[in-house]
C-alpha positions as CSV (number, residue, x, y, z in Angstrom):
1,X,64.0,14.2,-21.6
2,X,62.4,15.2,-18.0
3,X,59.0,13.0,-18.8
4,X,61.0,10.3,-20.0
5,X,63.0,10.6,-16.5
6,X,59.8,10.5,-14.8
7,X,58.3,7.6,-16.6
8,X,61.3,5.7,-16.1
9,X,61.8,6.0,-12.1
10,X,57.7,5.3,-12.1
11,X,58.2,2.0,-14.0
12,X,61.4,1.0,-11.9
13,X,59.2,2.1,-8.6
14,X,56.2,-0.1,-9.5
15,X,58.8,-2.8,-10.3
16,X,60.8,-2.8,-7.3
17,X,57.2,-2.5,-5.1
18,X,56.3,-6.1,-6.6
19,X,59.5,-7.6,-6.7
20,X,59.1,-7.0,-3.0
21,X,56.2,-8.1,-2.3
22,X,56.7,-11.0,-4.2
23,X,59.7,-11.9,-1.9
24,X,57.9,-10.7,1.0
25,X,56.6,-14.7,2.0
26,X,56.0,-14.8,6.2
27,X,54.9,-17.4,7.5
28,X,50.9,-18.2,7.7
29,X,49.3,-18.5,11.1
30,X,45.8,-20.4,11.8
31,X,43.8,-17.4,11.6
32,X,44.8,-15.9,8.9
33,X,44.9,-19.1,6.4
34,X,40.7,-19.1,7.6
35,X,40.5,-15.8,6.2
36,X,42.3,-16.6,2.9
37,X,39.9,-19.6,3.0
38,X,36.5,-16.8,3.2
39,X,38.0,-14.8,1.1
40,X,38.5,-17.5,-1.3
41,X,35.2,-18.8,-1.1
42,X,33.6,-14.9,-1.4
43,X,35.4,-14.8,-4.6
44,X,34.0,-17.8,-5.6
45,X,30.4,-17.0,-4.8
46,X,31.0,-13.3,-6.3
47,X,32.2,-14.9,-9.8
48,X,29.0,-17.1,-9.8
49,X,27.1,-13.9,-9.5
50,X,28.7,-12.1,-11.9
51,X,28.7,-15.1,-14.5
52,X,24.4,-15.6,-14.0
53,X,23.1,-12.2,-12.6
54,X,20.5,-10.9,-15.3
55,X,20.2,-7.7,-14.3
56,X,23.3,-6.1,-15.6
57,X,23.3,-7.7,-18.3
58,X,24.1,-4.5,-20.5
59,X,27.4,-4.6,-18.5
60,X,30.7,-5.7,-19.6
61,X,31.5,-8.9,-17.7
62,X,35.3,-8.7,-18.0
63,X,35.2,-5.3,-16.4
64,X,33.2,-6.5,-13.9
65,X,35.6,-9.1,-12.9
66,X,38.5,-6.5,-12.9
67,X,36.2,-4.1,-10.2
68,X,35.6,-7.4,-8.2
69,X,39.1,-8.2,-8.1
70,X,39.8,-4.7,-7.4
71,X,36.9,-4.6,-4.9
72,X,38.3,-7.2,-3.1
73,X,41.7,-5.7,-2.9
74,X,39.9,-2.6,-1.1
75,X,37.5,-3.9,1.2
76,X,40.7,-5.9,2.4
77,X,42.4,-2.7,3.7
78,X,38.9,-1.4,4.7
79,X,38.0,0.8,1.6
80,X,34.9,1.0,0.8
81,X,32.9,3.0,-1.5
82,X,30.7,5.8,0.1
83,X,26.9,4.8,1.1
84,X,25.7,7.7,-1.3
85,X,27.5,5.7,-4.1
86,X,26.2,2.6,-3.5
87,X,22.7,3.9,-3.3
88,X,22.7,5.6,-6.4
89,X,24.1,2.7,-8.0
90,X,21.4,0.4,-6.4
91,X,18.9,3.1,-8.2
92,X,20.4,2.9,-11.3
93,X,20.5,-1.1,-11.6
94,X,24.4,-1.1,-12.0
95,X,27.3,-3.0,-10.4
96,X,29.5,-1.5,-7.9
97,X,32.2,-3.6,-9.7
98,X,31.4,-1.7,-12.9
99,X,31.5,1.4,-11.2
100,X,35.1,0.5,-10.2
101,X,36.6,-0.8,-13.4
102,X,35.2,1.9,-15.1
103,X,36.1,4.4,-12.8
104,X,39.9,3.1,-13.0
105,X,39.8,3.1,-17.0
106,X,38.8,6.4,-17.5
107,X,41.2,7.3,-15.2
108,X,44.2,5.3,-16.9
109,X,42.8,6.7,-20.1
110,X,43.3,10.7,-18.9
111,X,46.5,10.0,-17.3
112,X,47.6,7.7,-20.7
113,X,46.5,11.1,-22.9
114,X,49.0,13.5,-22.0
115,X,51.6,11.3,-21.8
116,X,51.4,10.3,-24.8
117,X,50.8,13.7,-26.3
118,X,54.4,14.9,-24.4
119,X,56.2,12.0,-26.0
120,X,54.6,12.6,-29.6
121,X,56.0,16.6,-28.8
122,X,59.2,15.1,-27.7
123,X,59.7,13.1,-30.9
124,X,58.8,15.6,-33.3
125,X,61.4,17.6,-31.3
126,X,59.4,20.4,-29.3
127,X,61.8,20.4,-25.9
128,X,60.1,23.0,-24.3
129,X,57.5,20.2,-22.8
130,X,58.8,20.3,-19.3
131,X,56.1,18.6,-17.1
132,X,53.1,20.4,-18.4
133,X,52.3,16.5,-19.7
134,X,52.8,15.0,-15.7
135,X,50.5,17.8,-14.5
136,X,47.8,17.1,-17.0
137,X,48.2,13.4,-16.4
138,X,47.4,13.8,-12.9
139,X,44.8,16.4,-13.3
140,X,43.1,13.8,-15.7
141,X,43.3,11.5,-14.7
142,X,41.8,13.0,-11.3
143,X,39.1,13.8,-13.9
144,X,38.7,10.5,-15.1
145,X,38.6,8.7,-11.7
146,X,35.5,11.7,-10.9
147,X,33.7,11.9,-13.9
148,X,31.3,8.5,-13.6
149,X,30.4,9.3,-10.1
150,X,29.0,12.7,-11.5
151,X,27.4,11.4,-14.0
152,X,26.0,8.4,-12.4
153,X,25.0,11.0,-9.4
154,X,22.8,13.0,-12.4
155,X,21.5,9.9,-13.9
156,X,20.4,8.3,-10.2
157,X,18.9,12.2,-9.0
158,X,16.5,11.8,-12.4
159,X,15.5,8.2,-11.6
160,X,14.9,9.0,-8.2
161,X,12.1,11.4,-9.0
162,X,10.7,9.6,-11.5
163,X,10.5,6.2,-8.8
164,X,9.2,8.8,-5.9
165,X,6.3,9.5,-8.5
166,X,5.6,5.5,-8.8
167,X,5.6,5.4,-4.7
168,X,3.0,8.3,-4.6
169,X,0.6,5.9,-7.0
170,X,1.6,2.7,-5.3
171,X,0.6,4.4,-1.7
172,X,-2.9,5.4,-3.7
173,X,-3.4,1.5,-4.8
174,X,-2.7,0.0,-1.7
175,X,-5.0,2.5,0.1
176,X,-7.7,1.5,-2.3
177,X,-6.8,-2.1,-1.8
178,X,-7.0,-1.8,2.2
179,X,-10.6,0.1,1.5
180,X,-11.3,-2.5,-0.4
181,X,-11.3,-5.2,2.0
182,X,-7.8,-7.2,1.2
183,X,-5.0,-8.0,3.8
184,X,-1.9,-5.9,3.7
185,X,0.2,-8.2,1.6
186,X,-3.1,-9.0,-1.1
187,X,-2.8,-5.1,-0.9
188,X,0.9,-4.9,-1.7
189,X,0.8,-8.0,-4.9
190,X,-2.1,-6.1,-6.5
191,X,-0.9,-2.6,-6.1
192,X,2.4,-3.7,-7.5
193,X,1.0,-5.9,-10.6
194,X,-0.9,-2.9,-12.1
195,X,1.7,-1.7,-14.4
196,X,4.9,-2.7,-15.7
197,X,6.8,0.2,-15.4
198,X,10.7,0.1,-14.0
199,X,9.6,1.3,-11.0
200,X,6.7,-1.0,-10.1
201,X,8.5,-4.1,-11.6
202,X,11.6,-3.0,-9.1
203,X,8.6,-3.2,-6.2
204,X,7.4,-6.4,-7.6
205,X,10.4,-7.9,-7.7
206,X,11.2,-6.7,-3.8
207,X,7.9,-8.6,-3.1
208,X,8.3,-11.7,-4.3
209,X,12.2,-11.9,-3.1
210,X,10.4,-11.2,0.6
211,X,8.0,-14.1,-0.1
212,X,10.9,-16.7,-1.2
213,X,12.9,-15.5,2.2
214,X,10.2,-16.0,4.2
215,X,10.7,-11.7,4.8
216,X,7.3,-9.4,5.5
217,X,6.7,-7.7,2.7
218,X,6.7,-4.2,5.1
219,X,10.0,-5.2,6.4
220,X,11.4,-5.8,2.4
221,X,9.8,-2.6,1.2
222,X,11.6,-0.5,4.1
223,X,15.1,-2.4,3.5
224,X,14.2,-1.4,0.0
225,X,13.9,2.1,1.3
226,X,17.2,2.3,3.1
227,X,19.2,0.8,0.1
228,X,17.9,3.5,-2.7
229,X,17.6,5.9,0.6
230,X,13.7,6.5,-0.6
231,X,12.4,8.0,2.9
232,X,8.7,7.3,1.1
233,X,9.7,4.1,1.4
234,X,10.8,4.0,5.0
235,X,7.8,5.8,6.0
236,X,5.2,3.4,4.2
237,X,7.1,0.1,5.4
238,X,6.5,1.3,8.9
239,X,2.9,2.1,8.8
240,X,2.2,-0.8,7.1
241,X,4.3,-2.3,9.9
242,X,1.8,-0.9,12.3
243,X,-1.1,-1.9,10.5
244,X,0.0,-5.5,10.5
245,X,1.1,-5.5,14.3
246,X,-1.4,-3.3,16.1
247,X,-4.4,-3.4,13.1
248,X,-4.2,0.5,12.8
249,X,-6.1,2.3,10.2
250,X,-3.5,4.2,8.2
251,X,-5.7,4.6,5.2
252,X,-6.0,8.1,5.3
253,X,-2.8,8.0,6.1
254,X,-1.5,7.2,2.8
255,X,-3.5,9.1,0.7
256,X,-2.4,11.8,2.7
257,X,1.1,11.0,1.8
258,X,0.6,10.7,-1.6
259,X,-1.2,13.8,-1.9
260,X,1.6,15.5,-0.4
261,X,4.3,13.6,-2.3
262,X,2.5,15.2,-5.5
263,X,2.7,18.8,-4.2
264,X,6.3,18.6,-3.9
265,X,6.7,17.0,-6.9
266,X,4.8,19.7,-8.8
267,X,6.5,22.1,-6.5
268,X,9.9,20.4,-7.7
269,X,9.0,20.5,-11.4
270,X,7.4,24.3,-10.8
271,X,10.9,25.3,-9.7
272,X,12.8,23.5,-12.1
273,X,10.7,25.4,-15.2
274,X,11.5,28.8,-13.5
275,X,15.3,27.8,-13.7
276,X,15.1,26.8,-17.2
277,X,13.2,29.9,-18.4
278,X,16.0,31.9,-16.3
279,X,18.6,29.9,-18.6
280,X,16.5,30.4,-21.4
281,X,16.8,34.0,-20.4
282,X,20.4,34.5,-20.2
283,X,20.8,32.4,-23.5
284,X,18.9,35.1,-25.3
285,X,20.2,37.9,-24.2
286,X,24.0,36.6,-24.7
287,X,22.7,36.4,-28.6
288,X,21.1,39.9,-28.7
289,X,25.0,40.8,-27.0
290,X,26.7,39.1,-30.3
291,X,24.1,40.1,-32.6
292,X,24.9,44.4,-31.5
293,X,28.5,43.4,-31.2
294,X,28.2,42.1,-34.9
295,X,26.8,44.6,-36.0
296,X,29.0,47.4,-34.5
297,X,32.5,46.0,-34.8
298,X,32.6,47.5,-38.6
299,X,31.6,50.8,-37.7
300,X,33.6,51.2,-34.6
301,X,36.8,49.1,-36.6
302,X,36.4,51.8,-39.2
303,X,36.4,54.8,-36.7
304,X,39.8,53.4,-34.9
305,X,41.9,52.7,-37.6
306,X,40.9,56.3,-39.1
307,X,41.8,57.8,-36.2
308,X,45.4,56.2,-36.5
């Protein structure tokens, strides 16, 4: 009877909050009719990217509307989501609208679970429910509204690696293409068009949007850098910089820093097989634990209930 109270004043509360701000019609000054007119003409440009951008394709595009329109809503009252967020969504080729719509469904879905699990008790008669269903709805639905930023923090941690291993061979390609004789941004094309991995196609691709904007290709690689927050890429887009500017020989330069990007990468993935053999550790001495508690319980079973 108590969730049904509870559902009932939420309902009536939500109802009341649009009825008033349905009613709620001041008048419009100058000012803020121009900003209704950007705003409307942002959503507009926003739908035509979400209707022809290809490269979240594997996305839904009606949740991607819902985060937009939701998007909208927050940057209006100045919410936006955390520069950490964005990156690793920029790493991970996925919308910040997705993000948000799916971010708000899993949270609808743990706060719908409980709920409905208390009315199913209440129902089948079980009154003793009291608001052990309202608690787990919230703390759910916390859960939901939490759970793709982790995982999407894990899946952008693994990528990032793996793309800070494609820098370390670009910075060797385009130190063989500056030996070699070729101009910086020769350098950068041919460097970039040896392979068609994700990473070097995500290079590429930075390249060429440079050349159509009329952008150096230094100047694209570093923005690149501060949108996936790749320091390698910060560091290369201003040395290239100065060789450009000043004509500085920063050859040995970048083989130095890919040689030191592959020590801490085998240093990383040196560490990372320690931790696992640890885990691997603890794994097999938990079933050596089970395996002597097996094979003790009868004996020690038998000696307690004779001593009864």
């Amino acid at each position: 009877m108590i969730t049904f109270v509870i559902l009932f004043g939420a309902v009536a509360g939500v109802g009341f909050f649009l009825l008033v701000s349905l009613l709620d019609q001041r008048p419009v000054s100058g000012a803020s009719a121009l900003a209704r007119l950007d705003l409307d003409r942002q959503r507009f440009r926003r739908d035509s990217v979400l209707s022809v951008d290809d490269r979240f394709t594997g996305e839904s595009l009606r949740l991607r509307r819902i985060g937009a329109q939701v998007r909208e809503v927050m940057e209006a009252r100045g919410v936006r989501l955390p520069p950490s967020v964005r990156a690793d969504l920029a790493m991970t080729l996925r919308s910040v609208e997705n993000h948000i719509a799916t971010s708000l469904v899993c949270g609808v879905i743990g706060i719908a679970v409980p709920v409905a699990l208390g009315i199913v008790l209440v129902a089948m008669g079980v009154t003793a429910v009291g608001f052990v269903p309202l608690w787990g709805a919230l703390l759910l639905g916390l859960l939901g509204l939490v759970l793709p930023t982790l995982q999407l923090r894990g899946t952008a941690a693994d990528r990032r690696r793996d793309f800070r291993h494609v820098i370390s061979s670009f910075l060797d390609l385009v130190a063989m293409n500056l030996s070699g004789g070729r101009g910086v941004p020769e350098a950068l094309d041919t460097a970039a068009g040896i392979s068609s991995g994700w990473g070097m196609l995500l290079i590429r691709d930075t390249l060429r949007t440079a050349r159509l904007q009329g952008v150096t290709p230094w100047a694209a690689l570093g923005q690149l850098g501060n949108e996936l927050q790749i320091d390698e890429l910060r560091d290369l887009s201003a040395a290239l910089g100065l060789v450009a500017e000043d004509g500085a020989k920063v050859r040995d330069s970048l083989y130095a820093r890919a040689d030191s990007m592959r020590q801490r990468e085998l240093a990383e993935a040196e560490g990372r097989a320690q931790a696992r053999s640890q885990s691997m550790l603890v794994a097999q001495l938990l079933l050596c634990v089970g395996f002597l508690t097996f094979l003790t319980y009868p004996a020690i079973a038998r000696v307690l209930s004779s001593g009864l």
